[in-house]
C-alpha positions in Angstrom: -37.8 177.9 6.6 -39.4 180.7 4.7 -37.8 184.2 4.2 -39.4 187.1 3.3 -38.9 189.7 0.1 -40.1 192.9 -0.2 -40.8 194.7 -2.6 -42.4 198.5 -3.9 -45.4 197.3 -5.7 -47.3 194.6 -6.8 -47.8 192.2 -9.0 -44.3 191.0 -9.5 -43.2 188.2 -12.3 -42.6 184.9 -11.2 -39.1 185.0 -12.4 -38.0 188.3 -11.0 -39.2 187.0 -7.9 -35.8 183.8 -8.6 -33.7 186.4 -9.3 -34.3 188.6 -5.8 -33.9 185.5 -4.1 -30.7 185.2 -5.5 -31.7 181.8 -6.2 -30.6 181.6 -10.1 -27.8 184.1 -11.5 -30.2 185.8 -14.4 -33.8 185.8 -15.6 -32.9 183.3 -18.7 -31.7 180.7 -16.0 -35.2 181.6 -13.5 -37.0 181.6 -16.7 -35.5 178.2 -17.7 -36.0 176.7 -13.9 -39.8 177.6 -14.1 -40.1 176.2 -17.3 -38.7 173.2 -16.3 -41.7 173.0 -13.5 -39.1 173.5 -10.8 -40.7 176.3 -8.7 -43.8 176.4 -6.7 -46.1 179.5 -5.7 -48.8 178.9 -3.0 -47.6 175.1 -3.0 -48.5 174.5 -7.0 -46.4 174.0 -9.6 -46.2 176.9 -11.8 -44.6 177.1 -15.1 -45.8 180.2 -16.4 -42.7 182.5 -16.2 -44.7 186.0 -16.6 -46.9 184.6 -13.8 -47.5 187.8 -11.2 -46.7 187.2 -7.6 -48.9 189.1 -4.8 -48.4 190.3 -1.8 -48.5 187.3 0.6 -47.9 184.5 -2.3 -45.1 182.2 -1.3 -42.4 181.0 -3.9 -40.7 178.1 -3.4 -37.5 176.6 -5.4 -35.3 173.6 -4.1 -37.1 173.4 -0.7 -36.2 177.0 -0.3 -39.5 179.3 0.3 -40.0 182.8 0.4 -42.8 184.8 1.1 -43.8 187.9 -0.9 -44.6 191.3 1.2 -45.4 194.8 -0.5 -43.9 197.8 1.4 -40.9 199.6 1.9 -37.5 198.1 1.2 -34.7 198.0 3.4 -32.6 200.2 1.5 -35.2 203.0 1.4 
């Protein structure tokens, strides 16, 4: 199943993108997980850890998934 994030603007990192999830605890650890070749975006592996995200892009991590949207967040 695939959950959505969203966020102000775009491009986001790759590893903040982990970290909004709450899928890993801190940005060494998402940093670490990437690295590792452990997350997907679009259904590649990707093991850049800078690597911007767009609007759209899905990010996947231990057969979670979630799917990147630009606009305005919840809170606002």
């Amino acid at each position: 199943m695939t959950e959505t994030i969203t966020i102000r603007q775009e491009p986001i990192e790759l590893y903040k993108v982990l970290k909004i999830a709450n899928w890993v605890g801190a940005g060494g650890e998402a940093k670490f997980v990437i690295s590792e070749g452990l997350v997907e975006l679009n259904g590649e592996v990707e093991t850049r850890k800078a690597k911007k995200v767009y609007n759209n892009d899905v990010v996947t991590f231990q057969e979670m998934s979630v799917k990147v949207v630009v606009g305005e967040t919840p809170e606002e």
